[in-house]
C-alpha positions in Angstrom: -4.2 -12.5 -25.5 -4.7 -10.2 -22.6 -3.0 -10.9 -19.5 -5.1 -10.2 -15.8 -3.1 -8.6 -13.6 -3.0 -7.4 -10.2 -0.3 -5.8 -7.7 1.5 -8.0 -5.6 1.4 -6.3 -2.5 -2.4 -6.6 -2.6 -2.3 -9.8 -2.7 -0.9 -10.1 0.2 -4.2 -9.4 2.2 -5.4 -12.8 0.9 -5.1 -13.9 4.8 -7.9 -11.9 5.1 -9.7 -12.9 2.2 -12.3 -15.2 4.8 -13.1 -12.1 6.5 -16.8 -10.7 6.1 -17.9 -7.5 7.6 -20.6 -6.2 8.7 -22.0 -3.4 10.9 -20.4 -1.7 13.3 -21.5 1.8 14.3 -19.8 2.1 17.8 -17.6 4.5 18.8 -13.9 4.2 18.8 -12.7 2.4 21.8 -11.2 4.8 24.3 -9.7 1.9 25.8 -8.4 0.7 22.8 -4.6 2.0 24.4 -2.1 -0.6 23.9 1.2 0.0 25.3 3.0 0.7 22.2 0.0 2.1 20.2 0.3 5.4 22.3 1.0 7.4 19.0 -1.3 10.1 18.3 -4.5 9.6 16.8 -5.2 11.0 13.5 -8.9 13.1 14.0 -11.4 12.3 12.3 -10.2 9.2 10.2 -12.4 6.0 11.8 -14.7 5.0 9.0 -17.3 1.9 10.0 -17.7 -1.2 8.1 -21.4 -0.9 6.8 -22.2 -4.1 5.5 -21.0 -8.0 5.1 -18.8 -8.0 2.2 -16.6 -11.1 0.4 -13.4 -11.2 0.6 -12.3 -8.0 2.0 -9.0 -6.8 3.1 -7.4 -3.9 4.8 -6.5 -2.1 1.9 -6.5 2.1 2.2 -2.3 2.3 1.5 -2.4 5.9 3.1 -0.1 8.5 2.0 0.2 11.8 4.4 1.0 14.4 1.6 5.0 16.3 1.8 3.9 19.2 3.7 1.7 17.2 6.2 -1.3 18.9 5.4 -3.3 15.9 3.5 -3.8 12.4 3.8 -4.8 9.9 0.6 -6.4 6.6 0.7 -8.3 4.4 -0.7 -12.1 3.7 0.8 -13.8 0.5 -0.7 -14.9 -2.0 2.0 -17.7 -0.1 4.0 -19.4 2.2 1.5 -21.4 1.5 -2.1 -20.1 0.9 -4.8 -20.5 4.4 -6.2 -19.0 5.9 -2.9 -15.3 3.8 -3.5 -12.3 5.3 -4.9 -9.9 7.1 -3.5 -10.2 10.0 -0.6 -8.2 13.1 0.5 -8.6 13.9 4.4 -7.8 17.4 5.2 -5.7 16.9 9.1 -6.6 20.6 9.3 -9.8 20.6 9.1 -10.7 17.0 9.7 -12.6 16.9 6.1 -12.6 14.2 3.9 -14.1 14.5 0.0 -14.2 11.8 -3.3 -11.5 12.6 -5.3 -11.3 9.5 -7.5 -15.1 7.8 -7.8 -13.9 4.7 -9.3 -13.9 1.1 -7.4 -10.6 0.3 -9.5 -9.1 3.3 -8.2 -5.9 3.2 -5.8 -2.0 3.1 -4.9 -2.2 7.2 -4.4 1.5 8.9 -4.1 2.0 12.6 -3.9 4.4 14.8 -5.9 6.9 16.4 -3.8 4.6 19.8 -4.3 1.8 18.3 -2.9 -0.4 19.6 -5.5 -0.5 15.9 -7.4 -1.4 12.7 -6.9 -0.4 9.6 -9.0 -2.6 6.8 -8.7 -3.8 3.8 -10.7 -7.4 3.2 -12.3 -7.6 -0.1 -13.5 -4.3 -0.9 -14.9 -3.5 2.2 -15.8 -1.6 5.3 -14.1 -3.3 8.5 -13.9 -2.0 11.7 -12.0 -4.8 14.4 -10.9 -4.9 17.5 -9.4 -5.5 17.5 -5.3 -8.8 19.5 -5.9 -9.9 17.0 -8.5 -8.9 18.7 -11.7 -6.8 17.9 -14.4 -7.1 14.0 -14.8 -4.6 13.1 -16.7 -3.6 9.1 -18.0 0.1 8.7 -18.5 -0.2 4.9 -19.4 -1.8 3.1 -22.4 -2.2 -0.4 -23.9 0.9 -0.9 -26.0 1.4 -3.3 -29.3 5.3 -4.7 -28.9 6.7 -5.0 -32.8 8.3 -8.0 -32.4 5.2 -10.1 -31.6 4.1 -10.6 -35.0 0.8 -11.5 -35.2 -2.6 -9.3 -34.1 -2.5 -9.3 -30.0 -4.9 -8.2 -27.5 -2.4 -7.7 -24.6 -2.8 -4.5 -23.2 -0.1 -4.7 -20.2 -0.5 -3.6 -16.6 1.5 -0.8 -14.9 1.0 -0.6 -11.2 2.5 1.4 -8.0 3.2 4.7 -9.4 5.9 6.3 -7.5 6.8 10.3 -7.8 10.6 11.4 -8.2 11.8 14.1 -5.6 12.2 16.5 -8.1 8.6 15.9 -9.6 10.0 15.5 -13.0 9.5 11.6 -13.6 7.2 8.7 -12.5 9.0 5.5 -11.5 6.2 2.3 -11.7 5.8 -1.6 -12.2 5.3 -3.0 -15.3 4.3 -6.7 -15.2 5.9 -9.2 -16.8 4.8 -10.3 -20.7 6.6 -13.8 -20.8 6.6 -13.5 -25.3 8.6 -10.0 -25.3 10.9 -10.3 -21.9 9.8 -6.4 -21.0 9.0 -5.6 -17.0 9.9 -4.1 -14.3 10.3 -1.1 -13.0 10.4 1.8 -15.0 10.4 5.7 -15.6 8.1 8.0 -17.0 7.9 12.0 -17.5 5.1 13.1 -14.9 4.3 15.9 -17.5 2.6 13.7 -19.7 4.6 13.8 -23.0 5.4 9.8 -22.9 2.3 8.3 -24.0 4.2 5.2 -26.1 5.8 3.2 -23.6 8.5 2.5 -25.5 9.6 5.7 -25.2 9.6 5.0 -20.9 13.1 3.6 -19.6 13.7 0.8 -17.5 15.6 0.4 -14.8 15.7 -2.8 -13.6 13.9 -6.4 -12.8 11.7 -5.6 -10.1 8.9 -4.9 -8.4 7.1 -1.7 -6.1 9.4 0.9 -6.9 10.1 3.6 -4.0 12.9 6.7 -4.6 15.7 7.9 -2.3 14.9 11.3 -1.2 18.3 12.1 -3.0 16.4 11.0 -6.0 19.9 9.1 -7.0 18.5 5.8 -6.0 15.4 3.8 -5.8 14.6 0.7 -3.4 12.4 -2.5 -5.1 11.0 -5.8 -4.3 12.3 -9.1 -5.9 11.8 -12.5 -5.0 7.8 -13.2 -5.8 7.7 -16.9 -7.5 6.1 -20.6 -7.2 8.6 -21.9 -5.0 10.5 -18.7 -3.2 8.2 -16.5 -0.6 11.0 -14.7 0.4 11.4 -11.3 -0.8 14.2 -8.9 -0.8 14.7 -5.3 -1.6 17.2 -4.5 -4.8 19.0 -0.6 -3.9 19.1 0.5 -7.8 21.7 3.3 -8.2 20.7 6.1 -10.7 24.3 7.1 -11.1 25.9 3.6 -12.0 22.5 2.5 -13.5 23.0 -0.8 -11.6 21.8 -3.1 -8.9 24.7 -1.9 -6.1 23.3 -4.0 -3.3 20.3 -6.4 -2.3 18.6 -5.9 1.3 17.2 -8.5 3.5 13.8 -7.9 5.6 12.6 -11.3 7.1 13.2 -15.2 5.9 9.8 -17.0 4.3 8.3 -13.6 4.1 6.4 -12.1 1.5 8.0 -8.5 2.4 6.3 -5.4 0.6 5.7 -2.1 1.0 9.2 -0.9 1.2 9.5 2.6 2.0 12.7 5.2 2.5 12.0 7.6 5.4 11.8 11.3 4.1 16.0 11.5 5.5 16.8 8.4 3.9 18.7 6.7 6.7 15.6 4.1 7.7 13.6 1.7 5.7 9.7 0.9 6.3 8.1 -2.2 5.3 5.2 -4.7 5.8 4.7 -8.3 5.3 2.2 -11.3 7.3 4.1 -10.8 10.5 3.4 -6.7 11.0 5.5 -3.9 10.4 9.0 -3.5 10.5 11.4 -0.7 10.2 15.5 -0.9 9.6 18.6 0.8 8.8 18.6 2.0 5.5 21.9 -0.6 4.8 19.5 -3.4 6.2 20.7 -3.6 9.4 18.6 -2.6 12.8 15.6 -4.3 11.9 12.7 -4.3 14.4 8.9 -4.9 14.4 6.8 -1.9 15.4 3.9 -3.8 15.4 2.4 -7.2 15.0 -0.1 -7.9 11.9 -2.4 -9.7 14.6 -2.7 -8.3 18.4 -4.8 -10.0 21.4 -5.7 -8.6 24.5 -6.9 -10.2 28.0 -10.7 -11.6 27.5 -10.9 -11.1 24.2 -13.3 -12.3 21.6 -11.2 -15.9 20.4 -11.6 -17.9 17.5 -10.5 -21.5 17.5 -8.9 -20.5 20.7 -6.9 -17.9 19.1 -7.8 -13.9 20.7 -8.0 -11.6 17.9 -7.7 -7.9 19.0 -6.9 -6.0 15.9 -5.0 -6.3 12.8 -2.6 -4.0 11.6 -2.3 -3.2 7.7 -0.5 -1.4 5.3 1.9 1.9 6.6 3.6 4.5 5.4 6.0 7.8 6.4 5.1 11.2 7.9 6.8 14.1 6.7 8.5 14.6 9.9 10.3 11.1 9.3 9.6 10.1 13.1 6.0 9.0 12.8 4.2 6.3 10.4 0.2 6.4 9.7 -0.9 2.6 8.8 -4.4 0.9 8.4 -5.9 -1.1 11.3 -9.0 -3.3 11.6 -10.3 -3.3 15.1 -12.1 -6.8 15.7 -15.0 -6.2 18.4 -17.2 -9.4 17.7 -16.6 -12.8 15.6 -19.0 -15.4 14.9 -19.0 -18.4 12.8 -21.7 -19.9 10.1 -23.0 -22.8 11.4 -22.0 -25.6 9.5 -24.1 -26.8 6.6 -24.7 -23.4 5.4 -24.0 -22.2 1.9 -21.4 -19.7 2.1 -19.6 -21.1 5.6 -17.2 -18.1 6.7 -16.4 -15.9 9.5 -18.4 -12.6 10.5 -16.4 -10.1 11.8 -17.7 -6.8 13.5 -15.5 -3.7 13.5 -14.2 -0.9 12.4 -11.1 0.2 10.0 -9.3 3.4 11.1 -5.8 5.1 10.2 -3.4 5.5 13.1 -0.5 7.8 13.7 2.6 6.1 15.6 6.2 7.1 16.9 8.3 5.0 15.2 11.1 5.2 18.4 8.4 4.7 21.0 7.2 1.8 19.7 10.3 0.5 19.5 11.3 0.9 23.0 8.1 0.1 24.2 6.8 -2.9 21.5 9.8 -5.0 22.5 8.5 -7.2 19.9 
C-alpha cells in the first residue's frame, strides 16, 4: 500500500490555504517601512503574483548559501507550471536562473562548500550541482523484509539537511506504522547509500537541522491528533542520545528550527511569526508577527491585513535572517452564491533581509 506523504512544516501554511492570487504588477512599496522591518532589502528578489491560484501558500524556504554569495528558493505560486521549481539568485549580480524545473521540487540546503544543493523532488532527496549539473538521487523506494507479503509502499524522505563537514545528509523519514522505522536519519552525501537500510538513525523526530559543531542536531517532536504543541529534541552525536528537549511557544505548531551559523541562538517559525532564542531555550523573542496591519489599511471582517510573514532562515554572518513575505495591497470577497466562494488577494511575495537585534529592540513584540 503506498502511503501519501507530505512535510509537516508545509502544512503549516494551510492558514493560507483560502488565499487566491492574482495580479499584481506594481512596484514595491517604498513606503512599505515598518519600524522593525528596517533590515536591508535583498535586490532584486520581488517576484509578482501572476494569476488567481487555489490554495496557495507562502512557501519559497530560502537558503542564503555559506559564503553569502547565493540564495535558493523555491518559485511556484506566480509563474506556469513549467516555470516552478526551485531558483538560485546570484546577490552579486542580482540574477536569478531555473535550477530545478520540477513543480515537486523544494526544501533546498547547501553543503558547507557552497557548491551543492540538497533538495527534494517528489519524495525523494536529490543533491545537484549549483550550475545545474550532476543530479544525483540519494533516496529510493525501499521493500522492508519483515513485511511479508508483495507491498507497494515506497516511503517518503523529506528536509534534507547537509552536515558541516559535507560528508553526510541528515533527513526525515516518515513514519510506516507495519515496520516501526522513522525519523530522522543519516546518509553519505557522496552517493554510495542507495539501500536505506544501509542509512542510520538517529532518533524519533522530525526536520532535522545540525549544530555547526556537527556533534549535535536540533528536531521537531510533538505533531499528533490531540497535541499542537511542538518541541525541539537536542540529539547529541557523541552520546547518541536525546540530552535535552527545548520549548518554543504553548499550542503551537513550532517548525522550522534553525542553529545560527555560531551555534549560540535558535530560529524558528510557527502561526504566530518568527521567533529567535538562546540556543538552551531561553531568551525567546518574536522578531516578527505572521500577520501585520498598518493605519487605513485594506480590512477584512474588520481585521487590517498588511502583510504576512513566512518561512526564514540564517545569513552567514549569523546577525541577519532572509524570510518570505506576502505583501497584501487589495482584498475582495466572492459574492455569496458563487461557486468557488473565497477571498482574492492582490500582492506580491518578496524575500527580505532583517537584523535579528534591531528587530528585537525595535519590534517589542
Amino acid at each position: 500500500m503506498k502511503t501519501a506523504s507530505s512535510p509537516s512544516a508545509l502544512l503549516l501554511f494551510s492558514l493560507l490555504a483560502a488565499l487566491l492570487f492574482n495580479s499584481c504588477r506594481n512596484p514595491v512599496d517604498p513606503t512599505d517601512n515598518f519600524r522593525f522591518l528596517q533590515g536591508e532589502m535583498i535586490p532584486n528578489t520581488e517576484y509578482f503574483i501572476s494569476d488567481k491560484l487555489p490554495f496557495s501558500g507562502i512557501d519559497a524556504t530560502p537558503k542564503v548559501s555559506p559564503n553569502g554569495q547565493l540564495i535558493a528558493y523555491r518559485r511556484l505560486n506566480d509563474v506556469p507550471r513549467d516555470s516552478a521549481g526551485v531558483y538560485i539568485l546570484d546577490l552579486t549580480t542580482g540574477q536569478k536562473r531555473l535550477l530545478v524545473s520540477d513543480l515537486l521540487a523544494m526544501l533546498p540546503d547547501w553543503s558547507p562548500d557552497s557548491e551543492w544543493l540538497a533538495l527534494n523532488i517528489g519524495q525523494r532527496i536529490f543533491k545537484i550541482r549549483k550550475n545545474g549539473s550532476n543530479l544525483t538521487q540519494l533516496t529510493f523506494p525501499t521493500r522492508f523484509p519483515e513485511i511479508n507479503y508483495a507491498s507497494l509502499y515506497d516511503g517518503s524522505e523529506f528536509f534534507p539537511a547537509w552536515s558541516p563537514d559535507g560528508t553526510e545528509i541528515a533527513y526525515q523519514y516518515n513514519i510506516d506504522y507495519r515496520t516501526g522505522k522513522g525519523g530522522i536519519y543519516i546518509l553519505k552525501a557522496d552517493g554510495s547509500q542507495q539501500n536505506f537500510l544501509q542509512h542510520r538513525l538517529l532518533f524519533v523526530a522530525a526536520e532535522p537541522n545540525w549544530h555547526p559543531s556537527g556533534e549535535g542536531m536540533l528536531g521537531i517532536r510533538g505533531f499528533s491528533a490531540t497535541n499542537i504543541t511542538t518541541q525541539f529534541p537536542v540529539f547529541s552525536l557523541k552520546t547518541n542520545r536525546t540530552e535535552k528537549i527545548l520549548s518554543g511557544t504553548e499550542n503551537e505548531s513550532n517548525a522550522s528550527a534553525q542553529y545560527s551559523p555560531d551555534g549560540t541562538r535558535i530560529l524558528f517559525w510557527n502561526t504566530q511569526g518568527i521567533w529567535v532564542m538562546n540556543s538552551d531555550g531561553s531568551n525567546l523573542k518574536r522578531l516578527l508577527p505572521t500577520y501585520l496591519s498598518r493605519p487605513n489599511e485594506t480590512t477584512v471582517e474588520g481585521e487590517q491585513v498588511g502583510f504576512v510573514a513566512g518561512q526564514a532562515s540564517w545569513y552567514p554572518d549569523g546577525k541577519h535572517i532572509v524570510f518570505e513575505q506576502l505583501r497584501v495591497t487589495r482584498i475582495e470577497r466572492t459574492p455569496r452564491g458563487m461557486s468557488g466562494r473565497g477571498t482574492f488577494v492582490s500582492g506580491f511575495i518578496s524575500l527580505r533581509k532583517l537584523n535579528v537585534d534591531e528587530a528585537i529592540t525595535a519590534s517589542n513584540l
